[in-house]
C-alpha positions in Angstrom: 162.4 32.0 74.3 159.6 34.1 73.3 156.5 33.4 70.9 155.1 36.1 68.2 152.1 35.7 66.3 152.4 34.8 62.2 150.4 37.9 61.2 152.3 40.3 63.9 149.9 40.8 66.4 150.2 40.7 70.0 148.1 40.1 72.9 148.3 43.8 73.6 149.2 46.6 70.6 150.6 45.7 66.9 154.3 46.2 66.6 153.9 48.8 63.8 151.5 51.8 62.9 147.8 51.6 63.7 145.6 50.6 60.7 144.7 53.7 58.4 141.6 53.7 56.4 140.6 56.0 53.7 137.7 58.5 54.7 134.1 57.8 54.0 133.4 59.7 50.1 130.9 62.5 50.9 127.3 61.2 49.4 125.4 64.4 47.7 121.7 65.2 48.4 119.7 62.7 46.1 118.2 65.0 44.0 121.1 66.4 43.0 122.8 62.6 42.5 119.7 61.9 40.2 119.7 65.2 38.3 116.6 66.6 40.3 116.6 70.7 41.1 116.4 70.9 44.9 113.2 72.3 46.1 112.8 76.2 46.0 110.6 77.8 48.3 109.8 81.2 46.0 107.8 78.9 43.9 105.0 78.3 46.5 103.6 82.1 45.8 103.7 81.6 42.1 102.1 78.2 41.8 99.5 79.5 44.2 98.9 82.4 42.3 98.3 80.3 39.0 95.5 77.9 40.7 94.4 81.1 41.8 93.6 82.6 38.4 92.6 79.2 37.1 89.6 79.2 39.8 88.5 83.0 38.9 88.4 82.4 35.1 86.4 79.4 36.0 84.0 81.2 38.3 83.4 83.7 35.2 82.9 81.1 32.5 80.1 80.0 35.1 78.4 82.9 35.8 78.5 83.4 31.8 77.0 79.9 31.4 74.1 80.9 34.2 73.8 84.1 33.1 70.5 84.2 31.6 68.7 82.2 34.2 65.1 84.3 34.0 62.5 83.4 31.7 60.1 86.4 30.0 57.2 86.2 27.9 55.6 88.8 25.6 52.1 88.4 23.4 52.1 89.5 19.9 48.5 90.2 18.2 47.4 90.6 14.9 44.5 90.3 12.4 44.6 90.4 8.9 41.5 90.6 6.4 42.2 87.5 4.1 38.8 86.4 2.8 36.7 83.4 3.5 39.2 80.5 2.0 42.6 81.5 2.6 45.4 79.4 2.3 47.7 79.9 6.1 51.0 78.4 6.1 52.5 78.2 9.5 56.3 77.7 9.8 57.3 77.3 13.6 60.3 76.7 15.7 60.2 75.2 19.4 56.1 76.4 20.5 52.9 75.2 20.5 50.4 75.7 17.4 46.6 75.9 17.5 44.5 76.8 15.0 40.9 76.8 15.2 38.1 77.6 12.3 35.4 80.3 13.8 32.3 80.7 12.3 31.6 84.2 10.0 35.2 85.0 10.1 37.1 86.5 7.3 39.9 87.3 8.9 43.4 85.8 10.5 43.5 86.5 14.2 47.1 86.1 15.1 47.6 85.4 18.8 51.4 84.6 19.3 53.3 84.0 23.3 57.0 84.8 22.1 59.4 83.3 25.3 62.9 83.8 25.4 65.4 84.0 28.8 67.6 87.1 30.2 69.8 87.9 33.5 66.3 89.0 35.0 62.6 89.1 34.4 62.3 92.3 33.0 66.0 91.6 30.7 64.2 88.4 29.3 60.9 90.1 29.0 62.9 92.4 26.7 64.2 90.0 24.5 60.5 88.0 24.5 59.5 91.5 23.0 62.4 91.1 20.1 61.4 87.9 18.8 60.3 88.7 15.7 56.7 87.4 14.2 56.2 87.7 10.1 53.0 87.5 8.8 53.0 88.5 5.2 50.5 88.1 2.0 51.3 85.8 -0.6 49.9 85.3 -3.8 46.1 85.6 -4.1 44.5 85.0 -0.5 48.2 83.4 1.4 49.3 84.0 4.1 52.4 83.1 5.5 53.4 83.7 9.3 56.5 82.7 10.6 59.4 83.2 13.5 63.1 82.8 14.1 64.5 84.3 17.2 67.1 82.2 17.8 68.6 80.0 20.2 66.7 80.0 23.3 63.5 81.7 22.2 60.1 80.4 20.9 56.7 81.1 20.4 53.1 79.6 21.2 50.2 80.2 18.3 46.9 80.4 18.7 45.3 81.3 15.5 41.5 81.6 15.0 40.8 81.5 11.2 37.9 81.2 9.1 36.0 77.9 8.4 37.6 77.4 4.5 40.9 78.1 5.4 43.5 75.7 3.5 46.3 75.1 6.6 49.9 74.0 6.4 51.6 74.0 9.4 55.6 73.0 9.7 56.8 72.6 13.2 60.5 72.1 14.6 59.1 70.8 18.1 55.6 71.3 19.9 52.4 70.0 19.5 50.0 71.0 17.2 46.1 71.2 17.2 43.5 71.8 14.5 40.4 71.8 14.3 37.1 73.2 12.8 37.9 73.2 9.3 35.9 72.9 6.0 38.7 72.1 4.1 42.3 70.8 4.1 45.3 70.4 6.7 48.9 69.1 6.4 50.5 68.8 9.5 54.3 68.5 9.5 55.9 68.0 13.2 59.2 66.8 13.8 58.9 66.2 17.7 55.3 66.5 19.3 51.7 65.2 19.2 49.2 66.3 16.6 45.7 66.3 17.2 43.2 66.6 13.9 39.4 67.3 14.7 36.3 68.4 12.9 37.9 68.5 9.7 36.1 68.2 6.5 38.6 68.0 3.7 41.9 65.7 2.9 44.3 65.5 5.7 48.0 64.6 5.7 50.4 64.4 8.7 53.8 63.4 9.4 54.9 63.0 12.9 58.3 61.5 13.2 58.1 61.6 16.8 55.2 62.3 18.8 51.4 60.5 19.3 48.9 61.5 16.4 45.4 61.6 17.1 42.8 62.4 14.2 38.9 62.7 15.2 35.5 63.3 13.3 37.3 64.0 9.9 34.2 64.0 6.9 35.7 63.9 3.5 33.6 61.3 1.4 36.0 62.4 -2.1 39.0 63.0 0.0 41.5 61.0 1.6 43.9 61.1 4.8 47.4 60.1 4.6 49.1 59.7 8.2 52.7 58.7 9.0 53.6 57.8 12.5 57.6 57.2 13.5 57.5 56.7 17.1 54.3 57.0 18.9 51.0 56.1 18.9 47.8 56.7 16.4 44.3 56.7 17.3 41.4 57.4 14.4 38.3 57.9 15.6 34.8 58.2 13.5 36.6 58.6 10.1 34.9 58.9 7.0 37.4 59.7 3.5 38.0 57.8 0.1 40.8 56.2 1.0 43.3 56.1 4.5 47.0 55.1 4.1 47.9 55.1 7.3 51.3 54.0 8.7 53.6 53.6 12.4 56.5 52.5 12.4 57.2 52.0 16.3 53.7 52.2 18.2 50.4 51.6 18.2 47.4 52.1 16.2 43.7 52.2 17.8 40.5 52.6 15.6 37.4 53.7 17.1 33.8 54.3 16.5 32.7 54.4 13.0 35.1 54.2 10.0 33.9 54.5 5.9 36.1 53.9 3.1 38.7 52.1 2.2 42.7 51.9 2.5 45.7 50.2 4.0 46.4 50.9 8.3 50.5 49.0 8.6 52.4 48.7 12.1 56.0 47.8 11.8 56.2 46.9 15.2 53.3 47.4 17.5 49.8 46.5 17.6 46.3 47.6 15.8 43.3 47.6 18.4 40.2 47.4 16.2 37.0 48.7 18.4 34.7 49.1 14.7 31.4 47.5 13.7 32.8 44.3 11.4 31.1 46.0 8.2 33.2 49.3 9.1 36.7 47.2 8.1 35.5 45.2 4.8 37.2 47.4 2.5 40.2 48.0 4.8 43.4 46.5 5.4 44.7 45.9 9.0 48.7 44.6 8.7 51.5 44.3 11.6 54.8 43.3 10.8 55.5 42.3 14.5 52.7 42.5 16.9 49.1 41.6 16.5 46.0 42.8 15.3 43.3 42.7 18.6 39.0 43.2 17.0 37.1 44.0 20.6 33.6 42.9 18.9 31.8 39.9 18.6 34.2 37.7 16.0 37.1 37.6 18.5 40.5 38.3 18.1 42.2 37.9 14.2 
């Protein structure tokens, strides 16, 4: 009797065919499963070639932006016969302004630094030389002296003028100086410190941002208006009809002797008071925060 297994199989070889199994499906690259283009080596020298160009074109707009990297100066003179009270008006761009009263003078000296930049020295000295200064006469005895080169360019004053010369002086940014005067100054600066001194006539001054400092101004029938935005204000030795002076973000210091009357308002700072008691009857010393400090014998207020 002999024994087979259930399923067929024998200790040694199955009775029928061997097993066949159906071949392994050929898998595709994966890109190409999932819709990606296979990598393609002629792209290298064109994608190199584009950084390439990128980097040059930025290397130009560089050198463009660097380009005029030398600073040149050139001095413009002038004087102009204009009487013994003229009325100057000064309109400036970026520069510094000075304007002094000289003694027997009847005539604007116009002494004017015009900057401007180049590719070189002698480029940018060129272009100093194109910055164009106006002076022309107005009606009756004005003169009006102005410049606009530009972006870039600017010009330092230094005027000499007669004693009774009536000045205006409008300023974009720099500081501004006058002094020696026997008669009136407005001083308009939007950024820079403006410094008022030995003037005997009515004063105004705006200087929305920059320190103001006004010294030994004499005008018993006159009166100085001063506005402060950000900076500081310092009077010294002031004698007018009446001062309305006001700071909005600093701090205010009087000195020395003060006559007349007026109003002298801090938004927020403080008012140092270094005046003879009698000096501040008349005048009004108001902070809206901060504190007004008297260095003399009553203490502090």
């Amino acid at each position: 009797m002999s024994f087979r297994p259930e399923n067929g199989e024998r200790g040694g070889e199955a009775d029928g065919p061997p097993d066949e199994r159906p071949p392994e499906p050929t898998r595709e690259p994966t890109e190409r499963r999932r819709g990606r283009p296979a990598f393609r080596p002629g792209l290298v020298p064109v994608v190199a070639g584009l950084l390439l160009l990128v980097l040059l074109i930025g290397l130009v707009l560089l050198l463009f932006s660097y380009g005029d990297s030398a600073g040149g100066t050139s001095i413009f003179e002038d004087s102009i016969e204009t009487g013994p009270e003229p009325v100057v008006r000064l309109t400036n761009g970026p520069g510094r302004v000075s304007i002094e009263g000289a003694e027997g003078l009847e005539n604007v000296e116009i002494s004017a630094k015009r900057y401007a930049r180049g590719r070189n020295t002698a480029a940018a000295k060129e272009n100093a030389a194109d910055v164009p200064v106006e002076a022309s006469s107005g009606e009756g005895s004005t003169l009006e002296i102005s410049s606009d080169g530009g972006g870039g360019t600017g010009v330092d004053y230094a005027l000499r003028v007669p004693p009774g010369t009536v000045v205006e002086v409008e300023s974009e940014a720099g500081d501004v100086e006058i002094s020696d005067l026997d008669n009136n100054a407005t001083v308009r600066a939007e950024s820079g410190d403006v410094s008022v001194e030995d003037v005997r006539g009515s004063i105004v001054i705006e200087a929305p941002r920059g320190d103001v400092t006004v010294e030994s101004v004499s005008t018993e029938t006159g009166n100085a208006e001063i506005t402060v935005g950000s900076g500081d204000l310092e009077i010294e030795n002031l004698v007018v009809g009446i001062l309305e002076a006001r700071v909005e973000s600093g701090d205010a210091t009087l000195l020395g002797r003060f006559s007349g009357s007026g109003l002298v308002l801090v938004e927020t700072g403080s008012i140092n008071v270094r005046l003879p008691s009698e000096d501040t009857n008349d005048l009004t010393l108001e902070t809206r925060v901060g504190e007004v400090v008297r260095e003399d014998e009553q203490g502090s207020e």
